[in-house]
N, C-alpha and C positions, 0 to 999 in steps of 0.2 A: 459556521466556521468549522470546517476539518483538516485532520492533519494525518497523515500517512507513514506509518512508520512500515521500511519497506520491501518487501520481496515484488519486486518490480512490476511483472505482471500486473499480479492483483491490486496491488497498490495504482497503478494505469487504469484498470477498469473501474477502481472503485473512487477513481479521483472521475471519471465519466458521469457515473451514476449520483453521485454528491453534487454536480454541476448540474445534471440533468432533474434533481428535486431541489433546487436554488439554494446550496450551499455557498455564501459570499464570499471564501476564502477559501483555498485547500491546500495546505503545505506539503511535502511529499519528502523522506528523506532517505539517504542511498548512499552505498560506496562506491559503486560502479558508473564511471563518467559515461558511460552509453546511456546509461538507464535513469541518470541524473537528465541527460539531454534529451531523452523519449518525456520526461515527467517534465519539463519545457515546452517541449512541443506539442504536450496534449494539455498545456494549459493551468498550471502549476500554476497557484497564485503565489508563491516560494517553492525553491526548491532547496533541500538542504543536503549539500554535499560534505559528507561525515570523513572523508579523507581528506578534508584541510584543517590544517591545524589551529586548535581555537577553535572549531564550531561548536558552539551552545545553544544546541535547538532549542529547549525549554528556554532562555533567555529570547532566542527572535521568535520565538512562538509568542511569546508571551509581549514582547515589544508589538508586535504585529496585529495581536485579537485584545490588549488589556487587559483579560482577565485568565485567556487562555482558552485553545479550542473546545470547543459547544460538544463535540465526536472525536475522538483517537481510536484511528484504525490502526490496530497492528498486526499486520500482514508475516513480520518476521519469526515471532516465537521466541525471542531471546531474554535473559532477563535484564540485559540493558536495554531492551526495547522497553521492557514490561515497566522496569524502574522511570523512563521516561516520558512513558504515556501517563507515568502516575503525575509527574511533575507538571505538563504541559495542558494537560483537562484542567479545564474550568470549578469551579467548585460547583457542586450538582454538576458537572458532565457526566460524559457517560465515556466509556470503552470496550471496545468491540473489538475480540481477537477471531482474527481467521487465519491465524496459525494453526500448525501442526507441531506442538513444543516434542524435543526430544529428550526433555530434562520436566524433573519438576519444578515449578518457579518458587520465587518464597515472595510474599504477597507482603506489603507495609499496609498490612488491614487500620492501623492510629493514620494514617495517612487519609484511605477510604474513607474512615468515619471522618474526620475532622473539615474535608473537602465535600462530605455527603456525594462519592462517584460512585456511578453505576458501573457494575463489569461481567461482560454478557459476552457469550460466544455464538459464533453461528456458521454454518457447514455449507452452508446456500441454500438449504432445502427449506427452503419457509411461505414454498407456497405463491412466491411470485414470479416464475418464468414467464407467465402470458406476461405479463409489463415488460420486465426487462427482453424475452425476445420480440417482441411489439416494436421495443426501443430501438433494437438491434436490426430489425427491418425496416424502419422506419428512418434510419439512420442519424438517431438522434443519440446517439453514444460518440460520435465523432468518426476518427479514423481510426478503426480496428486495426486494420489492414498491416498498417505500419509497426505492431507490434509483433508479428512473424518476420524474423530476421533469416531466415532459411528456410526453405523446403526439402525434403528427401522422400523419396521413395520407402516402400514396405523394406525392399530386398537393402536398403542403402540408412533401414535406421538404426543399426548398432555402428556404423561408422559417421555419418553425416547428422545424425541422431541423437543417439547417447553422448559418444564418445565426443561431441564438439558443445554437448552443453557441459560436459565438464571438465575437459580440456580446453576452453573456450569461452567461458563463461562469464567474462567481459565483454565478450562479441556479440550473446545473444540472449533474447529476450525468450521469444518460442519459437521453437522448431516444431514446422507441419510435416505431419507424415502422411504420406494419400499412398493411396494401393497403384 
């Protein structure tokens, strides 16, 4: 069982790759109703939409696995993400941030101990690209495809590019740029 705490993307690829080493659950959570509906369509065993009011993911995390997810990925970096991956792991789970924080977090370490959770980061560089692009040829990641919401040109990516992933950024997931 994993759960995804979310900057969209990664959280899609890494909700792929938990399916593809037999993960039985993977919750995925979001404020962005695009990206709530991409983490549907690629197979969300929950998905949790954080702009309704009342949603208590650690409560349906925890209604949903009994004890609470086995991995918490957090994709986002924030420290309400951090505070909620502390909640929703397991006792002995683990977390896994592939964030980029822009703050520093403050850590509930009487939490850690008392749950015995592991919390580890990782950049991607750990040595297993031949699997996962194996995976990715193989096409056992599902539909990539569908998470490029745009294409633009070299000459057309500071407008079609930049400027619409943050002017836009309910609309898109990733914008490809080709020469």
């Amino acid at each position: 069982m994993i759960w995804k705490l979310n900057r969209s993307q990664i959280a899609i690829l890494m909700l792929h790759v938990a399916k593809l080493f037999g993960a039985s659950w993977v919750g995925v959570s979001g404020r962005r109703p695009v990206r709530c509906e991409l983490a549907r369509k690629h197979g969300a065993s929950a998905v949790f939409d954080l702009t309704h009011p009342g949603m208590d993911v650690c409560a349906e995390t925890l209604k949903a696995t009994g004890s609470g997810a086995d991995v918490v990925v957090d994709c986002a970096g924030t420290q309400l993400t951090l505070d909620t991956a502390l909640v929703a792991v397991r006792p002995g789970g683990r977390i896994m941030n592939l964030a980029d924080w822009q703050i520093k977090p403050v850590i509930d370490m009487t939490l850690m101990l008392f749950k015995e959770i592991v919390l580890t980061s990782s950049l991607g560089y750990s040595n297993n690209h031949p699997e996962v692009l194996r995976a990715v040829e193989e096409n056992r990641l599902g539909d990539l495809e569908s998470l490029i919401t745009q294409r633009a040109s070299l000459e057309e990516f500071l407008e079609k590019g930049l400027m619409a992933l943050i002017n836009e950024k309910d609309q898109h997931v990733k914008i490809m740029i080709h020469p």
